[in-house]
N, C-alpha and C positions, 0 to 999 in steps of 0.2 A: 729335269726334262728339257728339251731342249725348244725351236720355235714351236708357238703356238698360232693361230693361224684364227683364235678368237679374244675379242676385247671388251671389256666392259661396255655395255649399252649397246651393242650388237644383236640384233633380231635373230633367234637360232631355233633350229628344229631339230628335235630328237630324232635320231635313225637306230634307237639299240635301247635296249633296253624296258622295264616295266610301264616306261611312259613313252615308249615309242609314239612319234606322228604328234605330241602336244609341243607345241612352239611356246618363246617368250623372250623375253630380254633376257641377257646378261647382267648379273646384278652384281659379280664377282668373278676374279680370275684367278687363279693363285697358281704362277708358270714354276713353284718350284718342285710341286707332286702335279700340276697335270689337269688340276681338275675345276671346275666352274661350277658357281652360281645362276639358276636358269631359273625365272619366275615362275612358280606354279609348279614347277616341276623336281621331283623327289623330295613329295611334302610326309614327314618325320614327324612323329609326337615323340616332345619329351616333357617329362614334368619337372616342375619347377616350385621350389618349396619358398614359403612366404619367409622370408628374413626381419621381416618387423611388421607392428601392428597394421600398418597403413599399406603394405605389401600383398598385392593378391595370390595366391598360388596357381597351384592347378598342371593341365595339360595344355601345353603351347604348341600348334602345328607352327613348323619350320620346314625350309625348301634345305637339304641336304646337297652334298659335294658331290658331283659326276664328271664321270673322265672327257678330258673334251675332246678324246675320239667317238667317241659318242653323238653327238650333235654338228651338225653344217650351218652352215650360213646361210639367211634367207638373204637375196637379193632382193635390192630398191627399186632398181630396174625391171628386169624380168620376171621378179616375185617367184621364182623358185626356188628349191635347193639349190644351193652350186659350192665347186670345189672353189678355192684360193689362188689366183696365182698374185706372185708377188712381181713388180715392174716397177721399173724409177720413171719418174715425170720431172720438168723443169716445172716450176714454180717461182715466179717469182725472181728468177736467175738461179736459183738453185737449185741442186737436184736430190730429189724428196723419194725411198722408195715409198712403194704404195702399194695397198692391194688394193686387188681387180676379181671380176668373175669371169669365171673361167667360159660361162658361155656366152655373154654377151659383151664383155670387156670394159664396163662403168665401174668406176670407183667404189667402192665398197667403205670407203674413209670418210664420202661424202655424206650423206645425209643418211636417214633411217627409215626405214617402212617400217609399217603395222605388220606386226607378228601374226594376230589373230587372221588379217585379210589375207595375208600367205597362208598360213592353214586351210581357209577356207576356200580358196583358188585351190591349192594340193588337194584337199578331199574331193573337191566340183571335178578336178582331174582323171582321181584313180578313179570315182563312179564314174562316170563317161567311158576310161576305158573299159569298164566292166561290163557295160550296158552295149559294147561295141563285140565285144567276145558273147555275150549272149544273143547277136545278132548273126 
């Protein structure tokens, strides 16, 4: 696969699929099928058989592999969804690319928001606009 445009510990929101709208961290990347690790989200039982005495068995939920066209980036700034764009900065005397957001142009490398508080701005959103159309 070729660039991906998400990284481990990145705030992200499902736009597709059975978990559509739940956010989380990036817990995992893996850029050569495509697809990412997303807290909480595409949680899988499998079971798992006891190998010795002291081993417990059972059914274990796990977060499963999703395509990372599938999820966007929560911005730190804005706390929205937003697309990627990529752009070099100097740093330092050198020049570093970087991603940025696409609507309000802060660094997306730099620091991290709460996943949950963007979900719950995005939901305070779409009821608002809904409560605006039933006006």
């Amino acid at each position: 696969m070729a660039n991906m445009n998400v990284k481990k510990g990145d705030n992200v929101m499902v736009i597709a699929g059975k978990d559509k709208g739940k956010a989380g961290k990036v817990l995992a990347v893996r850029p050569a099928t495509g697809r990412v690790y997303v807290e909480g989200v595409g949680i899988v039982s499998k079971s798992k058989k006891p190998r010795n005495a002291q081993d417990k068995g059972g059914i274990l939920k796990q977060e499963a592999a999703i395509d990372s066209s599938n999820v966007m980036i929560i911005c730190g700034e804005c706390g929205g969804v937003v697309r990627v764009r990529h752009t070099t900065q100097d740093v330092k005397g050198k020049t570093v690319k970087v991603r940025v957001c696409a609507k309000c142009g802060a660094s997306l490398d730099a620091k991290k928001s709460s996943a949950k508080r963007a979900a719950k701005k995005a939901a305070k959103k779409k009821s608002e606009k809904a409560d605006d159309k039933k006006d």
